[in-house]
C-alpha positions as CSV (number, residue, x, y, z in Angstrom):
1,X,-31.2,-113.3,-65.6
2,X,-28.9,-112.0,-68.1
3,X,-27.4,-108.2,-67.7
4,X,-28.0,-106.0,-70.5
5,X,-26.2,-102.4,-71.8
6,X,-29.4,-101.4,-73.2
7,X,-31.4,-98.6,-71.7
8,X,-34.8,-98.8,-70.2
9,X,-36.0,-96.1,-72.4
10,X,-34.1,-96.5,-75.4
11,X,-35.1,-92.4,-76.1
12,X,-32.6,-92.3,-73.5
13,X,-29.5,-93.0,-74.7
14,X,-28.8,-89.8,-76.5
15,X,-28.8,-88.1,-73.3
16,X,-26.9,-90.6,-71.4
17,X,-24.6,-90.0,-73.9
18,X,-24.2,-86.2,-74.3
19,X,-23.7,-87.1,-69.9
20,X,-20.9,-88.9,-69.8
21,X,-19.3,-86.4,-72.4
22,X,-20.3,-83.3,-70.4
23,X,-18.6,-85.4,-67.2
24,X,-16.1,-86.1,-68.9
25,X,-15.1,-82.9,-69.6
26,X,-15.7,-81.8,-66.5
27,X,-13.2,-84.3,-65.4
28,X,-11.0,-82.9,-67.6
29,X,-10.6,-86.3,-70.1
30,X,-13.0,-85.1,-72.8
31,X,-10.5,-84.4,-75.1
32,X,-8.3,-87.7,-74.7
33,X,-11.9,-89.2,-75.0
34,X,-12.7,-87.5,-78.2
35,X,-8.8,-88.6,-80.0
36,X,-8.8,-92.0,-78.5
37,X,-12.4,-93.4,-77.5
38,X,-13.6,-94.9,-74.4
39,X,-11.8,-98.1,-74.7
40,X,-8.0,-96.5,-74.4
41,X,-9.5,-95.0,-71.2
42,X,-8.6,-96.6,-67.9
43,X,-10.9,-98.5,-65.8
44,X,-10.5,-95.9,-62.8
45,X,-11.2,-92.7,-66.0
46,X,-14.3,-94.7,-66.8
47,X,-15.3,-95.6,-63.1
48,X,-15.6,-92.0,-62.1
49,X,-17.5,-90.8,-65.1
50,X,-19.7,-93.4,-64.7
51,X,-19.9,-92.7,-60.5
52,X,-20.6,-89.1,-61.0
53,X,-23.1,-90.1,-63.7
54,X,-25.0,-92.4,-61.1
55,X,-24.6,-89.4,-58.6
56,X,-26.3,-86.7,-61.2
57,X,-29.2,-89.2,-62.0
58,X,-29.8,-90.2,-58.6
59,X,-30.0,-86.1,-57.6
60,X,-32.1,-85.5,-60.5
61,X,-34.3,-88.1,-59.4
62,X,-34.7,-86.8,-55.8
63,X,-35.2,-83.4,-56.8
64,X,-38.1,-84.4,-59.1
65,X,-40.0,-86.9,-56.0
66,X,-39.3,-83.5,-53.7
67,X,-41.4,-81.5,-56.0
68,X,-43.8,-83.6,-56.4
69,X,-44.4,-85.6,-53.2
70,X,-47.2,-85.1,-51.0
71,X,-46.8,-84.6,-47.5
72,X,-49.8,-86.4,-45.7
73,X,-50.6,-86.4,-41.7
């Protein structure tokens, strides 16, 4: 099976987006980001936005099962 860029949820992609800015700044490479673009970025720039970005998402997601999970005995 082929890999694909494209999102799940297509509505997502603004969002992803406006992420890996606010990471980016964050990291402190916001503004190179913003004169140059992604692709004059290096691989290990674009590896830890795109680690912290898996990080955020997989804590959003764990906070939102812990609110809603049921706890049955």
């Amino acid at each position: 099976m082929a890999r694909s860029n494209k999102p799940v949820n297509p509505g997502a992609a603004n969002a992803l987006d406006s992420m890996k800015y606010e990471i980016a700044s964050e990291l402190g490479i916001a503004d190179t980001v913003r004169q140059n673009g992604w692709a004059t970025m290096t691989s290990a720039d674009c590896g830890r936005v795109g680690g912290h970005m898996v990080r955020r998402m997989i804590e959003q997601y764990e906070s939102g099962i812990a609110g809603t999970s049921n706890t049955q005995q």
